[in-house]
C-alpha positions as CSV (number, residue, x, y, z in Angstrom):
1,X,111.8,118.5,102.7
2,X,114.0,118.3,105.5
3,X,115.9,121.5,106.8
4,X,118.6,123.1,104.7
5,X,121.5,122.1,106.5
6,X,121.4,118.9,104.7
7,X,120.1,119.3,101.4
8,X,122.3,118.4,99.3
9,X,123.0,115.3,101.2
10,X,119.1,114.6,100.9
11,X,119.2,115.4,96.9
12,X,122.2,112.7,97.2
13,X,120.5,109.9,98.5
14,X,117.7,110.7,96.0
15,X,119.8,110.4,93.3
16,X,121.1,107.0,94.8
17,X,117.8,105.7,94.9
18,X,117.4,106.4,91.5
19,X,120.4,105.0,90.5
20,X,119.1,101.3,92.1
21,X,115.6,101.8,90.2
22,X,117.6,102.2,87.3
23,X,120.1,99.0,87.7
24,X,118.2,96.6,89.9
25,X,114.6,97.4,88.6
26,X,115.8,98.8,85.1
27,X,112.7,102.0,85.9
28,X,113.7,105.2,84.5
29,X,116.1,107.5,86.3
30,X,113.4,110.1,86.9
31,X,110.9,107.5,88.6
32,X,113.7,106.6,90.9
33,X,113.8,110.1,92.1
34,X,110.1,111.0,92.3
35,X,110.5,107.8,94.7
36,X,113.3,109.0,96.6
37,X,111.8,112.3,97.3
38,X,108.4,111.3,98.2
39,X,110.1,108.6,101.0
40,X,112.4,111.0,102.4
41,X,110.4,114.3,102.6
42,X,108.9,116.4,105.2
43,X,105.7,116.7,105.1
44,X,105.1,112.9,103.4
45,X,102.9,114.7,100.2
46,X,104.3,117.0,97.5
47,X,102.5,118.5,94.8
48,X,103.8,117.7,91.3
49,X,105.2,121.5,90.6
50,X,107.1,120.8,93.9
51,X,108.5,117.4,92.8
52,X,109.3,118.4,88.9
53,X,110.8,121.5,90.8
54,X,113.0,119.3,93.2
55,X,114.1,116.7,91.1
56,X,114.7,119.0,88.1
57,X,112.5,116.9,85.7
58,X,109.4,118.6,82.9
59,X,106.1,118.4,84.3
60,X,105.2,115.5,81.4
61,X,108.0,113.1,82.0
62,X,106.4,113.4,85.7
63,X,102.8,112.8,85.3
64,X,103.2,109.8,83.4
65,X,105.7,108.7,85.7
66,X,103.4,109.3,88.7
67,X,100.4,107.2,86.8
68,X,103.1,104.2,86.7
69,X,104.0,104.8,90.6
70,X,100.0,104.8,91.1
71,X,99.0,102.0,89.0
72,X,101.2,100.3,90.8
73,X,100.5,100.7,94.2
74,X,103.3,102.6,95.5
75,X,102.4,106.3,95.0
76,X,98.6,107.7,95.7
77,X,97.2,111.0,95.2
78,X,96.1,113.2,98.4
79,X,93.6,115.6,98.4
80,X,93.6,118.8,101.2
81,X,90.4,119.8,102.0
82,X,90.3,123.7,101.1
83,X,92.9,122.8,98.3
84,X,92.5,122.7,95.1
85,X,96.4,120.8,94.2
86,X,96.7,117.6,93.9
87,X,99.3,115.7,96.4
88,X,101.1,112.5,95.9
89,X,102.5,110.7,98.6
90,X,103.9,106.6,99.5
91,X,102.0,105.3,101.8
92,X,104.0,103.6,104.7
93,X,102.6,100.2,103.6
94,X,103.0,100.5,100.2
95,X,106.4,98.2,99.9
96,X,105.2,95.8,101.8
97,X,101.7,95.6,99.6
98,X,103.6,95.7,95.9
99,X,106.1,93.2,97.5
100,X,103.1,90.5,98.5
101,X,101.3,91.8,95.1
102,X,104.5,90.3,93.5
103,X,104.6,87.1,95.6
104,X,101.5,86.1,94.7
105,X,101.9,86.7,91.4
106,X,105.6,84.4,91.6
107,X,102.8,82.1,93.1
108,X,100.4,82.1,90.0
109,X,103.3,81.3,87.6
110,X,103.3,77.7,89.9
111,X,100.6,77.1,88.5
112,X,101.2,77.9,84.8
113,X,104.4,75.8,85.8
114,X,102.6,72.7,86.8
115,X,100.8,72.7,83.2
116,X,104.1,72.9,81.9
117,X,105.7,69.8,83.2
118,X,102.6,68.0,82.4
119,X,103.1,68.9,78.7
120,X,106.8,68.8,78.7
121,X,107.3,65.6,80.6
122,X,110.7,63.8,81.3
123,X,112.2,67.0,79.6
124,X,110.8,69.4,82.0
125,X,113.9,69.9,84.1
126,X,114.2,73.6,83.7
127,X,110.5,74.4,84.5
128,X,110.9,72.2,87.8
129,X,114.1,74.6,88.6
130,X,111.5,77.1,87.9
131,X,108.9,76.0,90.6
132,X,112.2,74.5,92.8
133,X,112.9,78.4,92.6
134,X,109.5,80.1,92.9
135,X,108.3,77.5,95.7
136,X,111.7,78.2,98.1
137,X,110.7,82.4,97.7
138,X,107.0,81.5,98.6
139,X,108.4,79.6,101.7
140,X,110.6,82.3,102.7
141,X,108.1,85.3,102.5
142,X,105.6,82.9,104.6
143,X,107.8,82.0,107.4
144,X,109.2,85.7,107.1
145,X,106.4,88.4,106.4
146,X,107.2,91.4,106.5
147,X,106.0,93.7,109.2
148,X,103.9,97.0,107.5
C-alpha cells in the first residue's frame, strides 16, 4: 500500500468507501473495503491473506466476497508467474464495464416496459414514467460515455 506516512489516512478513506457501498449500494461493509483497498494500493494486486490482513476481516467473509466482486466484473484474479498465490486486483476499466453492463440492462427493462403498456393500456401511466425515466438515462450515457 502506499508509504507509512499516511496509513491511517489511507485505512480512512477505505473505510469511507465502504461506508457508500453500504448506503448507496446497500453491499456489505467488508465488500466496500476489499474495494477500497484494491483501488488505492500499491502495487494494484493483493493476495487475500494480505487483504483479510488489511481490512481486519476472516478469510471466509472474504472469499465469498471476492466471488461477488468477480462475478461481477469489478475484481479479477492475477496470477504471477513463479507464484503459486492467487492475486486479486480492479482492473482500470472495470467501472466503466459494470457501469455500461448496468445500462444495457436499464435498456432491456424498455423492452419488458413496452409489453407492459400494451397490456396495461390507458392505465399505464406509471410504466411510461418508467421508460420516461430509463430512456432520459440511456440518452445521457450515449451523448456522455465515459472515457475507460
Amino acid at each position: 500500500m502506499s508509504g507509512p506516512d499516511n496509513q491511517d489516512e489511507v485505512l480512512q478513506w477505505i473505510e469511507r468507501v465502504a461506508t457508500f457501498c453500504v448506503e448507496e449500494w446497500a453491499l456489505p461493509p467488508i465488500t466496500g473495503r476489499i474495494l477500497g483497498l484494491l483501488m488505492i494500493c500499491d502495487p494494484p494486486e493483493r493476495s487475500a491473506g494480505q487483504i483479510a490482513e488489511t481490512i481486519q476481516a476472516s478469510r471466509a467473509s472474504l472469499t465469498s466476497n471476492m466471488r461477488f466482486l468477480s462475478a461481477i466484473g469489478l475484481v479479477r484474479r492475477v496470477r504471477v508467474p513463479g507464484d503459486r498465490t492467487t492475486y486479486y486486483r480492479i482492473e482500470d476499466d472495470a467501472w466503466h464495464k459494470v457501469i455500461q453492463r448496468k445500462l444495457d440492462s436499464l435498456g432491456a427493462f424498455g423492452d419488458i416496459a413496452d409489453e407492459g403498456v400494451a397490456l396495461a393500456g390507458p392505465h399505464a401511466e406509471r410504466i411510461r414514467a418508467a421508460q420516461r425515466s430509463l430512456t432520459w438515462l440511456r440518452d445521457i450515457a450515449a451523448r456522455n460515455p465515459p472515457t475507460p
